[in-house]
Steps between C-alpha positions, in 0.01 A plus 500: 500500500633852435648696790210823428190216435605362862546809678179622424346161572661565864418853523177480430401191689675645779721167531890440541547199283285268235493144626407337188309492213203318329444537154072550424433548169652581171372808318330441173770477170789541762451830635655424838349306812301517796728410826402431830828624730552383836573776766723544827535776734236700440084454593412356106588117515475531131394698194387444133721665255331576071861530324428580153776455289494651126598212229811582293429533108157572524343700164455780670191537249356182573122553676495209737837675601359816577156421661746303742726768554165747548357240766834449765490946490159472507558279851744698658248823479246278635687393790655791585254760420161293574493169707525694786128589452385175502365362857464184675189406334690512129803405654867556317839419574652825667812658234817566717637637162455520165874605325628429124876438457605541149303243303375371806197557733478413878193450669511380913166418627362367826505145534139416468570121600623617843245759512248240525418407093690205458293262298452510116177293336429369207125425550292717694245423766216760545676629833799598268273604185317751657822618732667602151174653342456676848892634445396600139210684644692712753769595230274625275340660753826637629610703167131593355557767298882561502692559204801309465752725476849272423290159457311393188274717399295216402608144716491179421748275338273389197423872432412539145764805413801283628391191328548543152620178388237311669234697318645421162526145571130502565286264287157569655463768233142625691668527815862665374244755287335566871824553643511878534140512577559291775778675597334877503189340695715433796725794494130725466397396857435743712627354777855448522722398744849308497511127398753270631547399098596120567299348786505187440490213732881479526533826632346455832667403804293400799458452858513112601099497596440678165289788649752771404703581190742764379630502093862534363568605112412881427668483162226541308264757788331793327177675454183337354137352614543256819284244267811407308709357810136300608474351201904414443478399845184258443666346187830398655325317805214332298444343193235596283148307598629604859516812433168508347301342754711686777485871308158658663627358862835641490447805317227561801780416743775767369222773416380494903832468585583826262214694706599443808860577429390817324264590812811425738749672310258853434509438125207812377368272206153334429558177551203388240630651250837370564358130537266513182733653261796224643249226471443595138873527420576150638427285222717757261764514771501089474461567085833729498657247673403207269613700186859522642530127624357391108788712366756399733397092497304451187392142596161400446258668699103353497265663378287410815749603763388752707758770367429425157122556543545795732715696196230390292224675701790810576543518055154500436384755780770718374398472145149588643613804676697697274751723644398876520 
């Protein structure tokens, strides 16, 4: 480890030496890592270090390339200029710091294992569902209405402008023709907030008994319609006739969830309007979703799946309701 990477490890953790470490995940297309060190002399038995690392010879032109490079800045601003908003009921790891060295970025959080969210799942029970839609509920609730200055102005990883390639590898010709349609619905809403942009299943940690949960990965935060992260959310924890039969249940769940957190945090907004225009988005937000996964894995998709009948419904209510 370099001598300045350490000492600010130490600084900021307020330790005198790093015990060990534990490698925890690789960053996507070898960006860097995700290390667990071990901690002595200070009050943090440990923290969890993002060290992004900028691949050598990269075409500097290249668009994967620089959505990537957007995302880890994107991160650091979140970290350091936002998380601190978020409270116990959307939990986040705490930033000790958030530095770049050269072609490098350094980001020491909290430990969230030792801070009480030390198990990872990769099937939900309803305890856990709802504790992630509640956590969805009370960020949304948290940054209603910001503007998100140094973030994306629009989040999401499969957002339309940043995906290109995936749009022109499209087949569904009705639904790549509905693209922009789709995507000017969503960014129309008139209530907007931040999104978490990839809250998936994967990026929840929680407490052993399930009940509470924080999230990790803020590459992709930014502003947009709460709808977008329910229905991401919903698709990476369920498949598709789950989903269905589960969708009036859980989208009841998260919308009183979202009023009450609105209520407790003072949020000045009419909560029926809110609800009804996110209820209406939710089968587009699942829609815009669908159009990037057929462009990113063209498999076969059937025509009786739930996604490919919701775009269906999306396409033809849109071709109903032309644009003004």
């Amino acid at each position: 480890m370099d001598h300045p990477i350490r000492d600010l490890i130490l600084r900021v953790a307020e330790a005198t030496d790093i015990s060990g470490a534990e490698p925890v995940q690789r960053l996507w297309s070898g960006y860097g890592q995700i290390v667990r060190y071990r901690l002595a002399g200070g009050k943090r038995a440990s923290v969890v270090v993002k060290h992004v690392k900028l691949p050598a010879r990269r075409n500097e032109t290249d668009i994967s390339h620089q959505r990537k490079l957007r995302s880890y800045r994107v991160e650091t601003a979140w970290y350091d200029q936002w998380s601190r908003r978020c409270d116990a009921q959307c939990r986040v790891p705490a930033c000790l710091a958030a530095e770049s060295f050269g072609d490098e970025i350094l980001i020491v959080l909290e430990d969230l294992d030792a801070a009480g969210f030390s198990a990872r799942r990769a099937r939900l029970s309803d305890t856990e569902l709802r504790a992630c839609l509640n956590w969805l509920a009370h960020f949304h609730a948290t940054f209603l209405g910001v503007k998100p200055d140094g973030l994306w102005q629009t989040g999401s990883y499969w957002h339309l402008a940043t995906r290109p390639d995936e749009l022109q590898a499209l087949a569904d010709s009705a639904l790549k023709r509905a693209a922009a349609a789709i995507d000017r619905k969503l960014g129309a809403s008139a209530h907007q907030t931040l999104v978490h942009g990839d809250a998936k299943l994967a990026n929840f940690c929680f407490s052993t008994d399930g009940e509470r949960v924080a999230a990790v990965d803020f590459q992709y935060v930014g502003g947009g319609c709460g709808i977008k992260d329910v229905a991401y959310f919903i698709d990476s924890c369920l498949d598709g006739r789950a989903a269905e039969r589960r969708e009036a249940e859980l989208l009841d769940f998260y919308f009183q969830a979202l009023r009450k957190a609105l209520q407790t945090k003072g949020r000045c907004v009419d909560a029926d309007a809110l609800e009804h225009e996110w209820r209406m988005l939710y089968p587009v937000a699942w829609t815009d979703f669908h159009r990037f996964l057929k462009g990113w894995s063209p498999q076969h998709w059937p025509a009786d799946s739930y996604s490919e009948r919701l775009a269906r419904q999306v396409i033809a209510e849109l071709a109903n309701s032309p644009e003004p």
